[in-house]
DSSP file (Angstrom, degrees, kcal/mol; ACC not computed):
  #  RESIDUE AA STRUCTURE BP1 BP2  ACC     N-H-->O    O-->H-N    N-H-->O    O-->H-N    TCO  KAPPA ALPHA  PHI   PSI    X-CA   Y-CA   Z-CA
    1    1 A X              0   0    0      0, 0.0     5,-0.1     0, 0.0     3,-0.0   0.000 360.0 360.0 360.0 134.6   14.7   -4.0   16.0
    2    2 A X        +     0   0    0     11,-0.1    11,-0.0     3,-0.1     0, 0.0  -0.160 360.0  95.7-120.5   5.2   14.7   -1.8   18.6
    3    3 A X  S    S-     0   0    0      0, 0.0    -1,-0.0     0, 0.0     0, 0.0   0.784  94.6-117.3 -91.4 -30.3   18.3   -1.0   18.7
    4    4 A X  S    S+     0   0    0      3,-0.1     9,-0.0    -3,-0.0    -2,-0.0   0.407  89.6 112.3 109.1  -0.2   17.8    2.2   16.5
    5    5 A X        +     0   0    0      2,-0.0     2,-0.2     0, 0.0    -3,-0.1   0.199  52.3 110.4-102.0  23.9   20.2    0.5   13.7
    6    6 A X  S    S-     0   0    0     -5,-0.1     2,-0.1     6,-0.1     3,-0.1  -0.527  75.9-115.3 -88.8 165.3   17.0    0.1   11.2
    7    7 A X        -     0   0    0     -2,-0.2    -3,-0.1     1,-0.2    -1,-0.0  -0.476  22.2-125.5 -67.6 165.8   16.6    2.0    8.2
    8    8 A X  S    S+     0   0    0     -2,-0.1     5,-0.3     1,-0.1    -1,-0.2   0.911 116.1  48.6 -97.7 -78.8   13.5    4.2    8.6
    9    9 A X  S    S+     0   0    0     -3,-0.1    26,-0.4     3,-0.1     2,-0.1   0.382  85.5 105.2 -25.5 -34.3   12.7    2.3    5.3
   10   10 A X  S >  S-     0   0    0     -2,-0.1     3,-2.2     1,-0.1    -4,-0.0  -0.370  80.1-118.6 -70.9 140.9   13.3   -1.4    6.3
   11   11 A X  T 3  S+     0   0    0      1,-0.3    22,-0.1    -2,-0.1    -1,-0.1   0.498 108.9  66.7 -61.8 -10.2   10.5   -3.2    6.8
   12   12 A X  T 3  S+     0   0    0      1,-0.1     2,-0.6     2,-0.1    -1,-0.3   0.479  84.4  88.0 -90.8 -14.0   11.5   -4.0   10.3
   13   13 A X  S <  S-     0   0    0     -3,-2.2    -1,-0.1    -5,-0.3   -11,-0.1  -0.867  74.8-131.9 -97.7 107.7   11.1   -0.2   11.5
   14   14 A X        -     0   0    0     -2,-0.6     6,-0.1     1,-0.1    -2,-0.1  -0.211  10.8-135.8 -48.9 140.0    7.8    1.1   12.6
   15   15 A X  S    S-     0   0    0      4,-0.1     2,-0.3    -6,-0.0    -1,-0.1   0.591  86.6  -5.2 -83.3  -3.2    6.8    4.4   11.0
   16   16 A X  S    S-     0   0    0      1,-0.1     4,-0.4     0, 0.0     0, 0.0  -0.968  87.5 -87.6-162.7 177.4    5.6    5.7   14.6
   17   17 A X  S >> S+     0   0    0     -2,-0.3     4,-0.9     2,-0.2     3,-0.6   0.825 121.2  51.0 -43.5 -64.8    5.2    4.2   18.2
   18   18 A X  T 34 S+     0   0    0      1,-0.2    -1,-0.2     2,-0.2    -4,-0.0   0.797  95.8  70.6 -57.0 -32.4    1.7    2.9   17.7
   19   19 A X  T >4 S+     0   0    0      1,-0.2     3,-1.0     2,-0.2    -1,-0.2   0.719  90.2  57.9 -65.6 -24.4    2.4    1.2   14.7
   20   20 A X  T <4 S+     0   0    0     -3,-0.6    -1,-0.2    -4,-0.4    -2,-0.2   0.763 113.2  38.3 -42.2 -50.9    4.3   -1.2   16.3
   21   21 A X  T 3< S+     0   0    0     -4,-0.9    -1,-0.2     2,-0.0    -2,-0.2   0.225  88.4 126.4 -93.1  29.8    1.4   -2.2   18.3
   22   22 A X  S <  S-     0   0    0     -3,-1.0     3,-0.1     1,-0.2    -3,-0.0  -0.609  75.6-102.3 -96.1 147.1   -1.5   -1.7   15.2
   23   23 A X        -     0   0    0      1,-0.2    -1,-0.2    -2,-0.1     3,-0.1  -0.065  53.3 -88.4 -71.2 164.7   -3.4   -4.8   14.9
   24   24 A X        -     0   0    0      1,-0.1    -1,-0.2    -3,-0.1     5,-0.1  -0.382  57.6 -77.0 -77.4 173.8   -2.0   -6.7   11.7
   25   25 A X        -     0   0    0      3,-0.4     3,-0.4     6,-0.2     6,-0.1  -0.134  38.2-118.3 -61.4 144.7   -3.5   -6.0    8.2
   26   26 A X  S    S+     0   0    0      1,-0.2     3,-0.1    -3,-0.1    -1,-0.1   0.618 113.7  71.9 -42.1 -34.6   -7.2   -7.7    7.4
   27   27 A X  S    S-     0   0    0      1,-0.3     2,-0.3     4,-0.1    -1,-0.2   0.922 118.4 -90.3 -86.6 -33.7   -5.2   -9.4    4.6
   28   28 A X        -     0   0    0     -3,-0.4    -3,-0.4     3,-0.1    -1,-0.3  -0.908  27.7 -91.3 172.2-157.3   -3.4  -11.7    7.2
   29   29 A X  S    S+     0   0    0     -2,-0.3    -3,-0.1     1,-0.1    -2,-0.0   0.107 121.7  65.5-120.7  26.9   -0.4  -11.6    9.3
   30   30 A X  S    S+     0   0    0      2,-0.1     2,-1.0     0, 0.0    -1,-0.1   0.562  82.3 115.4-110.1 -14.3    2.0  -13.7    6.3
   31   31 A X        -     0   0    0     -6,-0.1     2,-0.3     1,-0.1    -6,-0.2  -0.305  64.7-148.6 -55.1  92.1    1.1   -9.8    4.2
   32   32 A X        -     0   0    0     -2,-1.0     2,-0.4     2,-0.0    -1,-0.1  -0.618  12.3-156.4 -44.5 105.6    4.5   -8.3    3.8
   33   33 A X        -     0   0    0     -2,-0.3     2,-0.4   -22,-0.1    -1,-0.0  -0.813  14.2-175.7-108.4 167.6    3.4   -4.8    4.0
   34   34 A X        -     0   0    0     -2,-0.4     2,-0.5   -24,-0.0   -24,-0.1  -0.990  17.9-133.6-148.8 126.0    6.1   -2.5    2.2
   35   35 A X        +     0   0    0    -26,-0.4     2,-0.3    -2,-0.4    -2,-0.0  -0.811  29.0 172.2-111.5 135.4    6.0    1.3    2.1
   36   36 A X        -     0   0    0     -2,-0.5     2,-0.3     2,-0.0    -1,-0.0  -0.724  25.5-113.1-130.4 175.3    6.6    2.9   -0.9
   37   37 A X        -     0   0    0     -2,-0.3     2,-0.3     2,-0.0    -2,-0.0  -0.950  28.0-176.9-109.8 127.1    6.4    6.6   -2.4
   38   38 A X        -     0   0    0     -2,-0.3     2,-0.7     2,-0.0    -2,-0.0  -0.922  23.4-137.3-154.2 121.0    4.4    7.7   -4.6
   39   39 A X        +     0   0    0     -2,-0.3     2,-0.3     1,-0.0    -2,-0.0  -0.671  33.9 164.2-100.9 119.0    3.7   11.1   -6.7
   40   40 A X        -     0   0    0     -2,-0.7     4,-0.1     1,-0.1    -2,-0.0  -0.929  40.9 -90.2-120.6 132.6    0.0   12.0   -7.1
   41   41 A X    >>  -     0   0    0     -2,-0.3     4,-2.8     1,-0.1     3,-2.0   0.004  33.5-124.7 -37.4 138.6   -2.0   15.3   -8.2
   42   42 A X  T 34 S+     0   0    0      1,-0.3     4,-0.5     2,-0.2     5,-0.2   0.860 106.6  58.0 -65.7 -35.2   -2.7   17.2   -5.6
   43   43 A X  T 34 S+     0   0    0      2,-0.2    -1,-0.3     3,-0.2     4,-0.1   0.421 107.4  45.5 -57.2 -13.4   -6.5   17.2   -6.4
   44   44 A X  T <> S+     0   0    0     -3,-2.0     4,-2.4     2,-0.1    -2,-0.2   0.585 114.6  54.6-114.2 -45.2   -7.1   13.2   -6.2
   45   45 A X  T  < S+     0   0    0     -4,-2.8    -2,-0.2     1,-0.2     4,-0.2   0.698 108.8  41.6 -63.8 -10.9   -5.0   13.7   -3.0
   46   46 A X  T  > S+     0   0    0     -4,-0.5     4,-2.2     3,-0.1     5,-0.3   0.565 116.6  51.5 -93.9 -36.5   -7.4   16.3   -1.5
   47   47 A X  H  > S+     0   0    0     -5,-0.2     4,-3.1     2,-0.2    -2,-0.2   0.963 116.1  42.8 -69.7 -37.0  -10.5   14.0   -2.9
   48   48 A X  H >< S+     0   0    0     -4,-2.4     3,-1.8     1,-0.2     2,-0.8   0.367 112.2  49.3 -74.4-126.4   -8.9   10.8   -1.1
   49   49 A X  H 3> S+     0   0    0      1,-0.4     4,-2.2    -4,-0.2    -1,-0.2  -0.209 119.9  39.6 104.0 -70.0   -8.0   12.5    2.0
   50   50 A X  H 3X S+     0   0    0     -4,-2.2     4,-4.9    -2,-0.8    -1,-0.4   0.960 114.1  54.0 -53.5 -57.3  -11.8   13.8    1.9
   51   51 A X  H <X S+     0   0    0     -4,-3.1     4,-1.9    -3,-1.8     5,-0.4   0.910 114.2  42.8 -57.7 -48.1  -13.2   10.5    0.7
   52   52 A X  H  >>S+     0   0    0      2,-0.2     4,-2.6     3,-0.2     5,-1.1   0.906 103.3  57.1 -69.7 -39.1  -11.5    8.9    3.6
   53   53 A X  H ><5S+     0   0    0     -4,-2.2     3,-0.5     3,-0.2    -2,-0.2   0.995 112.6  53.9 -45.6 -64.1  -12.2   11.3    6.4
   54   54 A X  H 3<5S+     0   0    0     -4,-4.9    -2,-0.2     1,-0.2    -1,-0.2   0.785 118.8  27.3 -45.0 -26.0  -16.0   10.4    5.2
   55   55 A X  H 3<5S-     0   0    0     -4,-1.9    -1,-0.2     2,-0.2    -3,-0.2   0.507 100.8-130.0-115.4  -9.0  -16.0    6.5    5.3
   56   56 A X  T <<5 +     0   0    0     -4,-2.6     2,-0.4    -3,-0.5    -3,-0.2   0.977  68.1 128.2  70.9  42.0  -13.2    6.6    8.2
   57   57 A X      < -     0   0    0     -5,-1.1    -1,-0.3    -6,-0.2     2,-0.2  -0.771  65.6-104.2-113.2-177.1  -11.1    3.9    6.0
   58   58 A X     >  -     0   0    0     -2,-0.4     4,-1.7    -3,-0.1     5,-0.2  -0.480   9.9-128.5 -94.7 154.7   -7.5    4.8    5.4
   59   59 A X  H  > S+     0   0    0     -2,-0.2     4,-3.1     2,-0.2     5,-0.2   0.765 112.9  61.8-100.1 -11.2   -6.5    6.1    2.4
   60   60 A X  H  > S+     0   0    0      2,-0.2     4,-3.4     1,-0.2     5,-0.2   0.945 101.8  55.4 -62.3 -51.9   -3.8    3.3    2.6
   61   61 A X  H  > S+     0   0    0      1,-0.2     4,-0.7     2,-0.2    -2,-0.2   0.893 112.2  43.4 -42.4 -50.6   -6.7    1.1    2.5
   62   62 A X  H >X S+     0   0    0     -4,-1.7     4,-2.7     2,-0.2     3,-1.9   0.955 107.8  51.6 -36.2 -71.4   -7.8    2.7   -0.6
   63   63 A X  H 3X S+     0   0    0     -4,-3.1     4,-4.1     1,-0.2    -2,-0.2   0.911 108.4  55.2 -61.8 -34.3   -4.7    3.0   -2.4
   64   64 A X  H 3X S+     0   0    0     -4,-3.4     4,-0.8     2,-0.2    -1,-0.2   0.815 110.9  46.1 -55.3 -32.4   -4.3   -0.9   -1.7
   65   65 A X  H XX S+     0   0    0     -3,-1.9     4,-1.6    -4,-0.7     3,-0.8   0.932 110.0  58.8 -78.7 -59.1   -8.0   -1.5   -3.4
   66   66 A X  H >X S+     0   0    0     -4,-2.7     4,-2.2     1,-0.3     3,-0.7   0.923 111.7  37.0 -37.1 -61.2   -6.8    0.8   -6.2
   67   67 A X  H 3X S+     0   0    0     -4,-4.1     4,-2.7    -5,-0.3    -1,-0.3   0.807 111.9  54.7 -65.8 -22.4   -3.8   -1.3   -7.0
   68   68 A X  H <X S+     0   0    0     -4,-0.8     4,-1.3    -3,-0.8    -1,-0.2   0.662 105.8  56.1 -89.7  -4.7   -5.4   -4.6   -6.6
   69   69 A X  H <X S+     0   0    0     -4,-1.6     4,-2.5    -3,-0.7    -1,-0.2   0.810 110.0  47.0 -59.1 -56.5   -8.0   -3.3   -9.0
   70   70 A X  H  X S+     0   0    0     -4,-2.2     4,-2.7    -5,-0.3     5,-0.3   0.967 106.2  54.3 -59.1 -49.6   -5.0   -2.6  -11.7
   71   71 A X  H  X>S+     0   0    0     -4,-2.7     4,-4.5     1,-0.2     5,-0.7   0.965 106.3  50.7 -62.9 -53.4   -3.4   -5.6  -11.4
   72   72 A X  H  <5S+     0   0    0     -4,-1.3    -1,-0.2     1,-0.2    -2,-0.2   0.819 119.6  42.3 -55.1 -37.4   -6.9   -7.8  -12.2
   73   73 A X  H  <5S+     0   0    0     -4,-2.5    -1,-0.2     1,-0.1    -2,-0.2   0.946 138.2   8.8 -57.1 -54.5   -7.2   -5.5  -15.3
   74   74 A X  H  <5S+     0   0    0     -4,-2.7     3,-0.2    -5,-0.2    -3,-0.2   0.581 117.9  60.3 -85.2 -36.9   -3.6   -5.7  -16.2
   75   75 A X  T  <5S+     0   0    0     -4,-4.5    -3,-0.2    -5,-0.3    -4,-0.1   0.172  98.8  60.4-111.0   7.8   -1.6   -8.1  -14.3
   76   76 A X  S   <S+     0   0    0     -5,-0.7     2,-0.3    -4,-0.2    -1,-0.2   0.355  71.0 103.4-108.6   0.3   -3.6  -11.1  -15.4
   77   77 A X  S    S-     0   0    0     -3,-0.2     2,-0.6     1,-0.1    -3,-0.0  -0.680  73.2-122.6 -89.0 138.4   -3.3  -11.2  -19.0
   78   78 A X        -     0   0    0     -2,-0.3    -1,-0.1     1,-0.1    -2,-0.1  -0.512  21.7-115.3-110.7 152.7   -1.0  -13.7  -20.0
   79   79 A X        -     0   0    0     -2,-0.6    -1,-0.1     1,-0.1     2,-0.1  -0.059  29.6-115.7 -73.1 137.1    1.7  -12.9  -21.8
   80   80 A X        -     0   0    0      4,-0.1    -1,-0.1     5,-0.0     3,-0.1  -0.356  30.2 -97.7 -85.1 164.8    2.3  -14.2  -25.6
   81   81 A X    >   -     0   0    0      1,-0.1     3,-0.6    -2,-0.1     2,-0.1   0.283  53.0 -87.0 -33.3 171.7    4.8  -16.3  -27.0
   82   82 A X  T 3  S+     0   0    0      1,-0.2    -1,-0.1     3,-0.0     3,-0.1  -0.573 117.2  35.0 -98.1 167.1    7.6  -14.6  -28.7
   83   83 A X  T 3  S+     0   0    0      1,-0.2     2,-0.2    -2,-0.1    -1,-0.2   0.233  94.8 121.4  61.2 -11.6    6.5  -14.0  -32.6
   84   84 A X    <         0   0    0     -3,-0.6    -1,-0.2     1,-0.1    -4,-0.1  -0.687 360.0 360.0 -45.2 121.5    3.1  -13.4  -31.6
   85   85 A X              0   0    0     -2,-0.2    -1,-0.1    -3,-0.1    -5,-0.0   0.480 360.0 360.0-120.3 360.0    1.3  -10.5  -32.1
């Protein structure tokens, strides 16, 4: 939308000018990307912020690896029956 009536949240408003034209995500162009908030120590946020200036990835890129890392630890176990311990 282009009318100015988006949310600056809704997925349908670019967070800057360029983003609008940034090539789509690696993961394909059906990836729903979704921006969210998130509160981190200021010290893993000065080491990503370094760690990314060094390898010239994104720290978004990062943080995306980070999660998909949690979920295969976490998000794959499958849950038991009720009465099950």
């Amino acid at each position: 939308m282009q009318d100015g009536s988006a949310s600056p949240l809704s997925p349908e408003a670019p967070s800057s000018p360029a983003a609008a034209e940034a090539p789509v995500d690696a993961r394909g162009p059906e990836a729903d990307i979704v921006s969210t908030h998130v509160l981190v120590p200021e010290e893993q946020v000065q080491k990503l912020r370094e760690l990314a200036r060094r390898t010239r990835i994104h720290q978004s890129e990062y943080l995306r690896e980070a999660v998909d890392d949690l979920l295969g630890k976490y998000g794959r176990a499958n849950p038991k029956p009720e009465g099950q311990s």
